[in-house]
matplotlib code that plots the C-alpha trace (Angstrom):
import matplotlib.pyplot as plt

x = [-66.0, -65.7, -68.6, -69.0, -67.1, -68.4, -67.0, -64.8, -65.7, -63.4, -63.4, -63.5, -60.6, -61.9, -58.6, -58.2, -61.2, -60.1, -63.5, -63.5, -60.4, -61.9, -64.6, -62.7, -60.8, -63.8, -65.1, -62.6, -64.6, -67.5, -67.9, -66.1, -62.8, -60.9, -61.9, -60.5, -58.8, -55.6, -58.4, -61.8, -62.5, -62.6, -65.1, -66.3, -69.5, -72.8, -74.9, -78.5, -79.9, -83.4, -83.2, -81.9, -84.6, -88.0, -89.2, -92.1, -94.7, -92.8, -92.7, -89.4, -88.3, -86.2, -84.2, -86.7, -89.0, -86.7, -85.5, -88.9, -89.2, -85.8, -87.1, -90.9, -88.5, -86.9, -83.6, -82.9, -84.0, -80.4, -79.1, -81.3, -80.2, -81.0, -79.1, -77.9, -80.4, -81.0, -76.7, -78.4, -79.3, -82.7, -84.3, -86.0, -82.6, -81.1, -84.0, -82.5, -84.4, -84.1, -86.0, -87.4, -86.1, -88.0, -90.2, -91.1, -95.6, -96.0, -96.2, -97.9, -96.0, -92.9, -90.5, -88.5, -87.4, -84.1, -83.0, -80.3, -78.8, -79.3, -76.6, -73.0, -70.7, -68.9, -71.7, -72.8, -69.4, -69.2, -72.6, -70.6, -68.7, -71.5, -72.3, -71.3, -69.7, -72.9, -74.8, -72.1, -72.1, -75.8, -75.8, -73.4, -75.4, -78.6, -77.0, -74.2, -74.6, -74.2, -71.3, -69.1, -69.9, -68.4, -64.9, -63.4, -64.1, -64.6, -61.4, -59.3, -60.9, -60.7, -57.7, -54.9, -53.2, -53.6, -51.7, -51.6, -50.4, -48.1, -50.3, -51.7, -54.6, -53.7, -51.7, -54.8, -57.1, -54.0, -53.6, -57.4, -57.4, -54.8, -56.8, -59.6, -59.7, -61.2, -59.5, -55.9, -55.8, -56.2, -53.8, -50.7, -49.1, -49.0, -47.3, -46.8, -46.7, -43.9, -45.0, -47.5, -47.6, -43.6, -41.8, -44.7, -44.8, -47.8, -49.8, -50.0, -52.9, -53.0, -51.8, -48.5, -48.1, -44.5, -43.3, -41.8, -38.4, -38.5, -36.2, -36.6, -34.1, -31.9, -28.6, -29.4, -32.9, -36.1, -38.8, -41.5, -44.5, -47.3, -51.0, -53.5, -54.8, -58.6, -57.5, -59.8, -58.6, -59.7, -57.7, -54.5, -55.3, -55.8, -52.4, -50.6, -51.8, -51.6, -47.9, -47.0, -48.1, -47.4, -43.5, -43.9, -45.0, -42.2, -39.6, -40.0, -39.6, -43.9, -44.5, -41.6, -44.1, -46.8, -45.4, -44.4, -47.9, -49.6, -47.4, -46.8, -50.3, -50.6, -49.9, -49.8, -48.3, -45.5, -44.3, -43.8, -43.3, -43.0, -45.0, -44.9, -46.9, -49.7, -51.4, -51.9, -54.8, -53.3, -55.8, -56.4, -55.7, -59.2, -60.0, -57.2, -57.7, -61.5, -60.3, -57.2, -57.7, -54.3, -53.4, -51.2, -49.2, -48.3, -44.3, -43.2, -39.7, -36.9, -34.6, -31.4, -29.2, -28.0, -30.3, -29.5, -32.4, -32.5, -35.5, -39.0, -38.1, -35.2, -37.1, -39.8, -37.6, -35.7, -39.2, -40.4, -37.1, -37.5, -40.8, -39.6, -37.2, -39.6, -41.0, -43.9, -46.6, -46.5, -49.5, -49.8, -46.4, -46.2, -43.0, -40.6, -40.9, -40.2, -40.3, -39.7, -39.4, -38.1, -37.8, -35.1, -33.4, -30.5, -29.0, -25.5, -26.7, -27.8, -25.7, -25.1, -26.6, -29.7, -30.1, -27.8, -26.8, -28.6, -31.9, -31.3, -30.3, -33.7, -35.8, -34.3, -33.2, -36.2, -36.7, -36.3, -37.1, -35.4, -35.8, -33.6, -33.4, -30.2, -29.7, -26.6, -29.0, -28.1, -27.7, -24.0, -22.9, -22.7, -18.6, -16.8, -15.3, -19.1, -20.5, -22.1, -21.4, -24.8, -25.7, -23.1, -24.7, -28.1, -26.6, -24.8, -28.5, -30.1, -28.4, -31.8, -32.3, -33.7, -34.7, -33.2, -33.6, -30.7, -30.9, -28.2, -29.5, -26.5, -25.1, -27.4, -24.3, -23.1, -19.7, -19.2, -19.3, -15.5, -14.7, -13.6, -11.8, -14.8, -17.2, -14.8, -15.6, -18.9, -21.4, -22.9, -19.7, -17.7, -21.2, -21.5, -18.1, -18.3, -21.2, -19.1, -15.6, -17.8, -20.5, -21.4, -25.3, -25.2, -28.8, -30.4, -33.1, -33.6, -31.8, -33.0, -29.8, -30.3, -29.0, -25.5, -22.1, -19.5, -16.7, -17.5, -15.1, -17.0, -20.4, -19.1, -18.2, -20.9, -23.1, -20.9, -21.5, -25.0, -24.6, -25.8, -29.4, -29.9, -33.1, -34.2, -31.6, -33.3, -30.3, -31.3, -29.0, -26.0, -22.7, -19.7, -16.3, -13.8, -10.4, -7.3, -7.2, -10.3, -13.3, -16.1, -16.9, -20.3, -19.0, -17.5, -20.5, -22.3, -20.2, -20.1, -23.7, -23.8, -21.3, -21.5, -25.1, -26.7, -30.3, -31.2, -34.8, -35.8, -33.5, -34.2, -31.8, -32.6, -30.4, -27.2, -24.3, -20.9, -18.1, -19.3, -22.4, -24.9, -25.5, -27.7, -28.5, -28.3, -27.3, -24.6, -22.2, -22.4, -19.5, -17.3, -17.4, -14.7, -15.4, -16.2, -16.4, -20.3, -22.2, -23.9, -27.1, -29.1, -28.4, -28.7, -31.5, -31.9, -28.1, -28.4, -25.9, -26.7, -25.0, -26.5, -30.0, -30.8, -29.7, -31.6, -34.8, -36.6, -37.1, -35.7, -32.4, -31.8, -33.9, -33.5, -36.3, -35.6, -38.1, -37.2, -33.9, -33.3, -34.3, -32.1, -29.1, -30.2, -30.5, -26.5, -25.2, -26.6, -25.1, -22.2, -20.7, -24.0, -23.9, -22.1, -21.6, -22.0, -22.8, -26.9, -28.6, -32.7, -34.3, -38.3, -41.0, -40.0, -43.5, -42.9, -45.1, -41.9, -39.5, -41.5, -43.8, -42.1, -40.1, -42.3, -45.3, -48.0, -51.4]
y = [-9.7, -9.6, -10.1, -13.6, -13.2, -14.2, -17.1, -15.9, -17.4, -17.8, -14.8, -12.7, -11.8, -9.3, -8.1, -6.5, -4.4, -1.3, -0.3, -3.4, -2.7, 0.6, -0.7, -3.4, -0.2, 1.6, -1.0, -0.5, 2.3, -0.1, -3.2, -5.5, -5.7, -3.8, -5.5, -8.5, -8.8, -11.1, -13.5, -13.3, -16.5, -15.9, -13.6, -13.0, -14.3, -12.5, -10.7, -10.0, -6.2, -7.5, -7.7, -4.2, -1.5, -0.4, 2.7, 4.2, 3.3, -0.8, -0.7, -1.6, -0.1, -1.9, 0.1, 1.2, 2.4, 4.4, 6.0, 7.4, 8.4, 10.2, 12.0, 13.1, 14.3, 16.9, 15.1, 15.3, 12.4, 12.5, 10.7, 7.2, 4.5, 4.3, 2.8, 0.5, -0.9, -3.7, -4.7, -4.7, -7.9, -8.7, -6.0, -8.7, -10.0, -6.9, -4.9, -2.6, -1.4, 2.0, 4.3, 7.7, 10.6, 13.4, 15.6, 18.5, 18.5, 15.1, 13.5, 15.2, 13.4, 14.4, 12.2, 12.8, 10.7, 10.1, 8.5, 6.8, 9.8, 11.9, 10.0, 11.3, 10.1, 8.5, 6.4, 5.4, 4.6, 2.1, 0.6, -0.6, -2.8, -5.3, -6.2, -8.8, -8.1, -8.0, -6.1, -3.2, -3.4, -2.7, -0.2, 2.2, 1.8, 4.0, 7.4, 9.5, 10.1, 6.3, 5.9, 8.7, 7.8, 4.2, 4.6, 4.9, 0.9, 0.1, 2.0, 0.0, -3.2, -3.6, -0.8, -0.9, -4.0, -4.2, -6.5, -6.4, -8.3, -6.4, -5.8, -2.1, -2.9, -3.4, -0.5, 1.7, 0.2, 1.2, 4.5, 5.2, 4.0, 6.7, 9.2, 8.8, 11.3, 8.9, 5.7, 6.8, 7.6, 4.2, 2.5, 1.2, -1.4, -2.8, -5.7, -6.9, -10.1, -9.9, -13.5, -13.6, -17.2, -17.4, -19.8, -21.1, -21.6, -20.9, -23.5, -25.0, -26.7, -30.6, -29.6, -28.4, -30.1, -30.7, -34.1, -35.7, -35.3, -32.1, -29.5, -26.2, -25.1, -23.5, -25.9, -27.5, -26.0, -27.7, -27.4, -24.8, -25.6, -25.2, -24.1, -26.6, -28.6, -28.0, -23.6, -22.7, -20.5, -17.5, -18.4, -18.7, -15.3, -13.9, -15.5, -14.3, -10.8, -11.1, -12.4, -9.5, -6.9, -7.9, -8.1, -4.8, -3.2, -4.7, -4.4, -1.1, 2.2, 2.5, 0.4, 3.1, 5.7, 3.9, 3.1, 6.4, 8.6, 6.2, 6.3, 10.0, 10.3, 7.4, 9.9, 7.0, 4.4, 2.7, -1.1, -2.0, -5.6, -9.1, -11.9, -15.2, -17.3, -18.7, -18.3, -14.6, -13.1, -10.0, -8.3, -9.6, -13.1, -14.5, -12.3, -13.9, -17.4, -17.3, -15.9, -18.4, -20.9, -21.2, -19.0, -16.5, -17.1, -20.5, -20.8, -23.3, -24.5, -22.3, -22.9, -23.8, -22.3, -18.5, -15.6, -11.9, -10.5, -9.5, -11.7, -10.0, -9.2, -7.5, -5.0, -4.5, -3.7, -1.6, 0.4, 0.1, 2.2, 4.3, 5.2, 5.5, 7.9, 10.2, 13.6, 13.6, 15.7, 18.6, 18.7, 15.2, 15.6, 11.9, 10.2, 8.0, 3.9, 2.3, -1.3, -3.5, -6.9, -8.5, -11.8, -13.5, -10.1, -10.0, -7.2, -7.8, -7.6, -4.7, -2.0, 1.4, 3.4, 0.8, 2.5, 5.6, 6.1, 8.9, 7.1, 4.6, 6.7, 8.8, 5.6, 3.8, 6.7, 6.1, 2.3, 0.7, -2.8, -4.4, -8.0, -8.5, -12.3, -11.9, -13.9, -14.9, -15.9, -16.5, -13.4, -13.2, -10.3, -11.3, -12.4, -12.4, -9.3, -7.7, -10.6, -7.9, -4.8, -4.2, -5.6, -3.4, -0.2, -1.3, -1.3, 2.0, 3.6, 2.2, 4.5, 3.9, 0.5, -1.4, -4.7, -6.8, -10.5, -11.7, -14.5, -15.3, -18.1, -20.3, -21.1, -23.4, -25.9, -25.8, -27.7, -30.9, -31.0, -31.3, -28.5, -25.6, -23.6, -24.4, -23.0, -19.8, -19.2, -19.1, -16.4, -17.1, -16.6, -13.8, -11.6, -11.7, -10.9, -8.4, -6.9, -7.3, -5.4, -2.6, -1.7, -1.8, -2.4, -0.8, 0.1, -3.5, -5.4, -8.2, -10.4, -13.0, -14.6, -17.6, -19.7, -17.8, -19.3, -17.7, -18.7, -17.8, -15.1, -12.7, -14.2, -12.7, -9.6, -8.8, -9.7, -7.9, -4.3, -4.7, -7.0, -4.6, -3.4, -6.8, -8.5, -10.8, -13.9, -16.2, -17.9, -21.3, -23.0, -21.1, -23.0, -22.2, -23.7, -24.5, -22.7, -24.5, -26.6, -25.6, -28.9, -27.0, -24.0, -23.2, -23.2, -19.9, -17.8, -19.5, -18.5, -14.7, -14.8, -15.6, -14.0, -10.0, -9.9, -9.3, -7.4, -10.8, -12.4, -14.6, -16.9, -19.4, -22.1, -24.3, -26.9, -25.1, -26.3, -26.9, -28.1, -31.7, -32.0, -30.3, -29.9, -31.5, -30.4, -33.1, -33.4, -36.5, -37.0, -40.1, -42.4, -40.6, -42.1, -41.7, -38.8, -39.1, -36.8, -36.6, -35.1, -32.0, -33.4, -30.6, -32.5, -36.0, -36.1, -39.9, -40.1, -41.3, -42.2, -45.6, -44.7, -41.2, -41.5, -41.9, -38.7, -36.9, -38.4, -35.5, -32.1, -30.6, -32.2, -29.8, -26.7, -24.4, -22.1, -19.8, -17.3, -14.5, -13.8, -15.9, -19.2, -17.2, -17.7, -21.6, -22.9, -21.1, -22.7, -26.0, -25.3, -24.2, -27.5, -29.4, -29.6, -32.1, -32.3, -35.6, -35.5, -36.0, -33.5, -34.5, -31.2, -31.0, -29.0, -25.7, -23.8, -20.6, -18.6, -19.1, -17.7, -14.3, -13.8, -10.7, -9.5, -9.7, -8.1, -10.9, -10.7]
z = [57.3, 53.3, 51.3, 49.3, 46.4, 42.2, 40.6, 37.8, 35.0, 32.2, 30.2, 33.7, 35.4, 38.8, 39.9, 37.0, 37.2, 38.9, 40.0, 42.3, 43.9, 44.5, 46.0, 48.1, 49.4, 49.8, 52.0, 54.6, 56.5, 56.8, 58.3, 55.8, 54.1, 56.3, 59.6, 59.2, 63.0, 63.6, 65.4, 63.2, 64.5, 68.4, 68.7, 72.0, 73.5, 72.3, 74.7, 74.4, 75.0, 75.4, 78.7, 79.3, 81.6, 79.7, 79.3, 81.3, 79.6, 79.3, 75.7, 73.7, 70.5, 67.4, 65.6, 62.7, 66.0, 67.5, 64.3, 63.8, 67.9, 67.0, 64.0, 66.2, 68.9, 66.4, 65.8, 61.9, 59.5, 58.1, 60.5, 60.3, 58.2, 54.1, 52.1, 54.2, 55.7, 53.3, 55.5, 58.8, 60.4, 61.7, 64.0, 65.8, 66.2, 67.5, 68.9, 71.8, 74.7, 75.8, 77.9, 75.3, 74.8, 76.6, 74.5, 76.0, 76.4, 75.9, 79.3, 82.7, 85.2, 87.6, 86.8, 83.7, 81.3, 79.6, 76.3, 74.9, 73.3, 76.1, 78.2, 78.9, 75.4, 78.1, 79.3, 75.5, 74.6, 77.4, 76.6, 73.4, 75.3, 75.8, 72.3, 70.4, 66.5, 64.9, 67.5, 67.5, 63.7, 63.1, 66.2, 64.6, 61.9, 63.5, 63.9, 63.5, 67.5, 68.2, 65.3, 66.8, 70.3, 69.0, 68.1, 71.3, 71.6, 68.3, 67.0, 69.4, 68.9, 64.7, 64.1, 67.4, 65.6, 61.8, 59.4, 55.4, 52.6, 50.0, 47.3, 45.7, 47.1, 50.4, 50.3, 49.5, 52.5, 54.7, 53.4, 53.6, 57.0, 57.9, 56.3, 58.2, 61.3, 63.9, 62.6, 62.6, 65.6, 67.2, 65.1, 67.1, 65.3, 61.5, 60.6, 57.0, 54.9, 52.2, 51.0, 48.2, 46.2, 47.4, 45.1, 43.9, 40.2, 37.3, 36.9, 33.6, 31.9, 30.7, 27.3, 28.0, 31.3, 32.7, 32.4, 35.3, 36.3, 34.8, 36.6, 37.6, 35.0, 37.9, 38.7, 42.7, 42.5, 43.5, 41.6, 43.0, 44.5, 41.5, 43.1, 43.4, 40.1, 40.5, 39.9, 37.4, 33.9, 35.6, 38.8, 36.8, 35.3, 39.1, 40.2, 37.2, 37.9, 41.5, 41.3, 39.3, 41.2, 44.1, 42.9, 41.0, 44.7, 46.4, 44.5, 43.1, 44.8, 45.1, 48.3, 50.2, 49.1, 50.0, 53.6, 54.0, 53.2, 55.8, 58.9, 58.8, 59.3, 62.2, 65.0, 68.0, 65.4, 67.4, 66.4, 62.6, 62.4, 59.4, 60.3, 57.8, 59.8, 59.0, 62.3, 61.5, 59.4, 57.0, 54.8, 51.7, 52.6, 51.9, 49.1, 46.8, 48.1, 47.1, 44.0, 43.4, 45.2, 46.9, 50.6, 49.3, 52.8, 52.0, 50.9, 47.9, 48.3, 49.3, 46.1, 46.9, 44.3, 44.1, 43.3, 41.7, 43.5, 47.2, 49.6, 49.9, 53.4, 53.1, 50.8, 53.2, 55.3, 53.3, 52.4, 55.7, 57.1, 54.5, 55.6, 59.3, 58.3, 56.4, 57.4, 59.3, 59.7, 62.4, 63.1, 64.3, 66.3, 65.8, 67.7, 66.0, 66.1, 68.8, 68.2, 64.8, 64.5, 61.1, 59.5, 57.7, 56.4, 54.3, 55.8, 55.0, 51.4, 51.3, 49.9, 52.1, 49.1, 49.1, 52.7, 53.8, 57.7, 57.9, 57.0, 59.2, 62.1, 61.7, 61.0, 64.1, 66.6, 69.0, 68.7, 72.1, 71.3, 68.1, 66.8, 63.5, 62.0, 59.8, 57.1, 54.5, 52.0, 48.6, 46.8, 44.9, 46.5, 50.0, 50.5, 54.4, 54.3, 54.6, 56.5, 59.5, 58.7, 57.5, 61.1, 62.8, 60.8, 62.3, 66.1, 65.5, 65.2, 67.9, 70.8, 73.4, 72.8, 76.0, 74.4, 71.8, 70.4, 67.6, 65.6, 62.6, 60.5, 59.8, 56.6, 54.2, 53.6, 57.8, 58.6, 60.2, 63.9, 65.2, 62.6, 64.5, 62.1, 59.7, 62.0, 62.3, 58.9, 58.6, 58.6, 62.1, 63.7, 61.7, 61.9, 65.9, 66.0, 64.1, 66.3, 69.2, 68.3, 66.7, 69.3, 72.8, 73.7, 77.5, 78.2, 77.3, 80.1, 77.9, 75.6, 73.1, 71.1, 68.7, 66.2, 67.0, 66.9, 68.5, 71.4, 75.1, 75.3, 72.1, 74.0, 77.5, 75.8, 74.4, 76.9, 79.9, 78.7, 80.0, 82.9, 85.0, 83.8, 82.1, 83.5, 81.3, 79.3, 76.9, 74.5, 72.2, 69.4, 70.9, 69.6, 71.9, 70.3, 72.7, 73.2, 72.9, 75.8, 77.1, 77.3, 79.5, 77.1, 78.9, 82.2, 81.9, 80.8, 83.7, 85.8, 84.8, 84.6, 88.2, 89.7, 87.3, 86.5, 90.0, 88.4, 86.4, 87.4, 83.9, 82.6, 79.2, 78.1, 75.5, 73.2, 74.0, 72.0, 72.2, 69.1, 68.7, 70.0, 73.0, 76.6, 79.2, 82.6, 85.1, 88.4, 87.9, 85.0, 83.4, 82.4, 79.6, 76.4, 73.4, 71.3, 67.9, 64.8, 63.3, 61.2, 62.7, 63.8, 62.7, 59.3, 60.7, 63.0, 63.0, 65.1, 68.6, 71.0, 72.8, 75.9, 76.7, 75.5, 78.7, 79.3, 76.4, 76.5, 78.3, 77.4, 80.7, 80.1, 77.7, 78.7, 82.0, 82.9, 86.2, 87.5, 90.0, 91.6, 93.9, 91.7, 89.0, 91.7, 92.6, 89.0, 88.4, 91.6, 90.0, 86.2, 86.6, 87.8, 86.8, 83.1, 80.5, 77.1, 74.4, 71.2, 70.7, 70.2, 70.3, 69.1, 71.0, 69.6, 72.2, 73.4, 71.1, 73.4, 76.4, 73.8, 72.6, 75.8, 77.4, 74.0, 71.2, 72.7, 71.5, 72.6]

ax = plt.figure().add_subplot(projection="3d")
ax.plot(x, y, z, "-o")
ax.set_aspect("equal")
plt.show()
């Protein structure tokens, strides 16, 4: 865990001092800084070693006692704690007994007796195992024996699954990390934070404080978020400086290098991955909030108006396939990726020369599971004629892929339900389409698509050229628009589903769409009702239909969960006639863990 941080006082800014982040770095092969796991707060129950065998003669040894038995029995002094002993918690605390080493003369007696350090690496490494955090702390703490017999555990447990924030800092704790010749080898998968005080504005003191009603000077902006009001003078220095090197990092070509000089020295590193939530722990998080008092994760308002700078995760991701793509070292004969997961990317955005083919072809050539969240956004130079070819370019290097989840973020200004040709012309739809005429996915086992618009026949197609491996469907805030004619859109991708994919055993529907409105699945159709043109609800939640509430006032009427085959077959001989569309659509809090369980490897 980090150590207590100073107040900053006013005339005292600590990020600035390059010695501490030095020393924060340095901390990252010890106990501190650098273990900060993805759930600090869960630590596992604490088990006592004072109850463990005696030696021969009953006695039991703390550690300061068996550092001097090791030291009479001829092992070298070097190894015992000095320096940091002062870290170390109680001995009383965390006395260990164990039986003592032999020494050779000192005992008359036929049976022989065996110390800690005599036992097979194998044996010691389990005993590690047992001990609660600060236990296995304070033991690798005794001897160079115990810490090297150590990392097979404690390597997996603090270093398989590490995520950072996009500061220098950071960056050097990950790159020392890789450096180190135990640690780097247990490191599986990094993720990354590319928020850091997003959208949230300097503070400003009483004196020149903004009046209200003041705008953001930006035309249909909001105003950003500003950090709390108690930030001290100091605090707004650290946020300043913090703010500015984070955006220097990411939006300069440093954080590709940076990227690039740890993973081609993580020989088993495997999934690269975004997370923006708030329910995950990157490093750094609690060092700046102690020193600014705000959670660097935390997002002000998304402004609304358009920007000339690409998002902070579409250059992550730009660096973090740059980085994919780069040599690696031979003599770590480390594989290519072969899972990344993204968030909110503006990949249609990005120029080819901002990331060539051939890059993305080596960065991507091994990946077997992809999740991409596409996003329009607002950057000027984003028009229809380029709506998804940077998506297409994506698909075109992913020739093994074997899992894939989808999601296109609609349009921030969506058209009206009822508006077909609108919805034709909006990034949702023209980007899938896209996909769909310029590459075929034949390898997949499970699909995730969201937030897609699109017609059944593109759906069908691009979903046939893997009807027969796919295993696994999970599809939410899917729009279908209806052919000419045509007033059951879902119908027909049910009815392919059950009749051309014979291999699938999952399936996950949730608030399917159609052109004015959603789908429920129950058994009998109510009595029709006129249609009428609304808003989209999505933008008028409060809209309810009088006559079909009913029909919508339980989750299951709008989600479908099948397990194994044969259900898989009973729930499409249900849907396929047992389905029927009005206007409502009541939006329920979804259990996320149902929509990323077998995709997004959580733990």
């Amino acid at each position: 865990m980090e150590p207590p941080a100073k107040t900053p006082s006013d005339d005292e800014f600590p990020l600035t001092d390059e010695d501490e982040v030095l020393a924060e770095a340095e901390r990252a092969n010890s106990r501190d800084a650098a273990f900060e796991s993805d759930e600090d707060d869960k630590r596992p129950a604490k088990h006592s070693l004072k109850h463990r065998k005696p030696n021969s003669s009953g006695r039991q040894f703390s550690h300061n006692q068996f550092k001097g038995q090791r030291t009479a029995a001829g092992t070298s002094s070097s190894d015992s704690v000095t320096a940091t002993q002062a870290r170390m918690p109680d001995p009383e605390r965390t006395s260990v007994s164990i039986y003592e080493p032999s020494q050779q003369g000192s005992q008359s007696t036929d049976m022989t007796t065996t110390g800690l350090l005599d036992l097979p690496a194998e044996l010691v490494a389990h005993l590690f195992t047992y001990l609660d955090t600060d236990s296995l702390f304070a033991t690798r703490l005794t001897s160079k024996h115990l810490e090297s017999a150590s990392f097979s555990y404690f390597g997996r447990r603090f270093f398989r699954k590490k995520g950072f924030l996009i500061t220098p800092d950071a960056m050097l704790v990950l790159n020392q990390i890789a450096a180190h010749q135990e640690l780097r080898k247990y490191v599986e998968h990094l993720w990354f934070n590319p928020d850091c005080y997003t959208f949230v504005r300097p503070p400003r003191f009483p004196d020149d404080a903004v009046e209200e009603g003041e705008d953001s000077g930006v035309e249909g902006e909001e105003r950003p978020r500003r950090p709390g009001a108690g930030i001290t003078r100091a605090g707004i220095g650290a946020y300043k400086n913090t703010v500015a090197r984070h955006e220097h990092l990411l939006y300069g070509p440093q954080l590709g290098y940076e990227l690039a000089s740890a993973f081609r020295c993580l020989p088993n590193l495997a999934v690269v991955g975004m997370r923006r939530s708030e329910d995950h722990e990157p490093w750094g998080r609690r060092k700046y909030q102690r020193l600014i008092g705000e959670d660097p994760r935390v997002l002000g308002p998304i402004p609304s108006g358009s920007r000339g700078v690409l998002s902070g995760p579409t250059m992550l991701f730009t660096a973090i396939v740059h980085a994919a793509a780069a040599p690696k070292r031979t003599e770590l004969t480390r594989t290519g990726l072969k899972r990344l997961y993204t968030d909110a990317v503006e990949i249609d955005n990005l120029h080819p020369e901002h990331i060539f083919q051939d890059k993305l072809n080596a960065a991507c050539r091994d990946l077997l599971y992809l999740e991409i969240n596409a996003s329009k956004g607002s950057f000027k130079r984003g028009t229809p004629a380029e709506y998804g070819q940077g998506l297409l370019r994506l698909f075109q290097a992913v020739p093994h892929l074997r899992e894939l989840g989808l999601q296109i973020f609609p349009d921030l200004a969506q058209p009206v339900a009822g508006n077909a040709e609108a919805w034709r012309k909006a990034y949702s739809y023209i980007a899938f389409q896209r996909i769909v005429e310029g590459v075929q996915l034949t390898n997949l086992t499970r699909l995730k698509l969201e937030k897609i618009t699109t017609t059944p026949e593109i759906l069908k197609a691009f979903i046939s050229a893997s009807r027969t491996s796919l295993m696994s469907l999970k599809m939410r805030y899917i729009r279908l628009l209806s052919p000419p004619g045509t007033e059951r859109p879902w119908q027909k991708i049910f009815e392919f589903l059950r009749d051309s994919c014979s291999n699938l055993a999952y399936l996950l529907l949730y608030n399917l769409m159609y052109e004015f409105g959603g789908i429920a699945f129950v058994e009998e159709t109510p009595a029709s009702k006129p249609v009428q043109v609304i808003q989209d609800p999505e933008f008028n939640p409060g809209y309810t239909d009088p006559g079909t509430e009913q029909f919508f006032a339980q989750y299951e009427h709008i989600a479908l969960e099948a397990k194994g085959r044969d259900e898989v077959e009973k729930k499409f001989a249900e849907v396929v006639d047992g389905h029927w569309y009005r206007k409502p659509i009541i939006s329920y809090a979804m259990d996320e863990s149902l929509w990323h369980t077998d995709t997004s490897d959580e733990e």
